[in-house]
C-alpha positions in Angstrom: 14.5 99.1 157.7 12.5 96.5 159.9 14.9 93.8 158.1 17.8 95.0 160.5 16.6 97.0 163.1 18.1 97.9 166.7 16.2 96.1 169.8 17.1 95.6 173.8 16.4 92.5 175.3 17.7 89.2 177.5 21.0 89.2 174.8 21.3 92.6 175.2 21.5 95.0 172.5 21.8 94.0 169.0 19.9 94.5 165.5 17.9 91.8 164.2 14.8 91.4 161.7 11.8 92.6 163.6 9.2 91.6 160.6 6.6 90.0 162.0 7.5 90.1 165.4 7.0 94.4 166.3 5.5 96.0 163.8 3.5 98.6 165.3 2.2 101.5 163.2 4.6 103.7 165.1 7.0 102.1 162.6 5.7 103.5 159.9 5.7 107.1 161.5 9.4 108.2 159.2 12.6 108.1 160.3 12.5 112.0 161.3 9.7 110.8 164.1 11.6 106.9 165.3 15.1 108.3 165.1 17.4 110.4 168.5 20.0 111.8 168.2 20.8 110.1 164.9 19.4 106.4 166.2 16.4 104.3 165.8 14.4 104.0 169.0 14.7 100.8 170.4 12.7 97.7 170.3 12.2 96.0 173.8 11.7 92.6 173.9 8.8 91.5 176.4 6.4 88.9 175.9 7.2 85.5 174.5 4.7 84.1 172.5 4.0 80.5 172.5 2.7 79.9 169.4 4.7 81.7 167.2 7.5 80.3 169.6 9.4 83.9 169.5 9.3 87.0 171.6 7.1 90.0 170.9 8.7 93.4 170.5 7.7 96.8 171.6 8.8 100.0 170.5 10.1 102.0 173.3 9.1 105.5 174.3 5.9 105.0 171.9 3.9 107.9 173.6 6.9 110.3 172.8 7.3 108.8 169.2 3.2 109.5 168.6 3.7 112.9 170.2 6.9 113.6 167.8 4.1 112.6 164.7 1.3 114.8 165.8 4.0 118.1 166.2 4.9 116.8 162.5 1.6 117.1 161.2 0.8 120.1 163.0 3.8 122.1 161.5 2.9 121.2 158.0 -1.0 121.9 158.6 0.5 125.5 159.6 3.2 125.3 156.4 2.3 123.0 153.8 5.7 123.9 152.3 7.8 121.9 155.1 5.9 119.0 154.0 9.0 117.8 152.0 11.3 118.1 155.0 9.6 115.4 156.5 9.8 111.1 155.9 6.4 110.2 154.6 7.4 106.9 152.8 5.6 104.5 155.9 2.6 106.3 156.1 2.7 106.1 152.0 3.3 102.5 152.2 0.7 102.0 154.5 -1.7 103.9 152.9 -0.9 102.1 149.0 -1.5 99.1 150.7 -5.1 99.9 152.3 -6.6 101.7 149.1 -5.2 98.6 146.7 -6.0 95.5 149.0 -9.5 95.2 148.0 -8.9 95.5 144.1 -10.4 93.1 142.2 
């Protein structure tokens, strides 16, 4: 998803790879939480970054997208059954990734 993903910036809009350059865990939230309307919440350009020699993105409306999260995960805490309703897969990832890192 992050591969091709919409952003706003000096060019105007267009979708580019976002890897490494605005990956915050909002991200990660599922599609249900980062999409409106049928479309991915922007990524806003802002502060270039000298060393990497690249702007940094930031997901617009963040506060809105966290609060979108927490009426999520209050719904299923209420009604575990709408758990499957929901897209879990970047919490999952994220999660995989924090319980395996330190494997020997």
């Amino acid at each position: 998803m992050a591969e091709n993903y919409p952003t706003i910036g000096p060019t105007g809009e267009q979708s580019v790879n976002i890897n490494n350059l605005a990956g915050s865990i909002e991200l990660y939230l599922g599609d249900d939480v980062l999409k409106e309307n049928g479309d991915y919440t922007l990524v806003e350009w802002r502060g270039f970054d000298r060393s990497l020699g690249k702007y940094q993105g930031e997901l617009l409306n963040k506060e809105g997208i966290q609060e979108k999260f927490y009426r999520k995960i209050a719904e299923c805490e209420q009604n575990r059954s709408k758990t499957s309703q929901y897209d879990w897969s970047g919490m999952q990832l994220i999660l995989v990734f924090l319980f395996t890192a330190f494997e020997p």
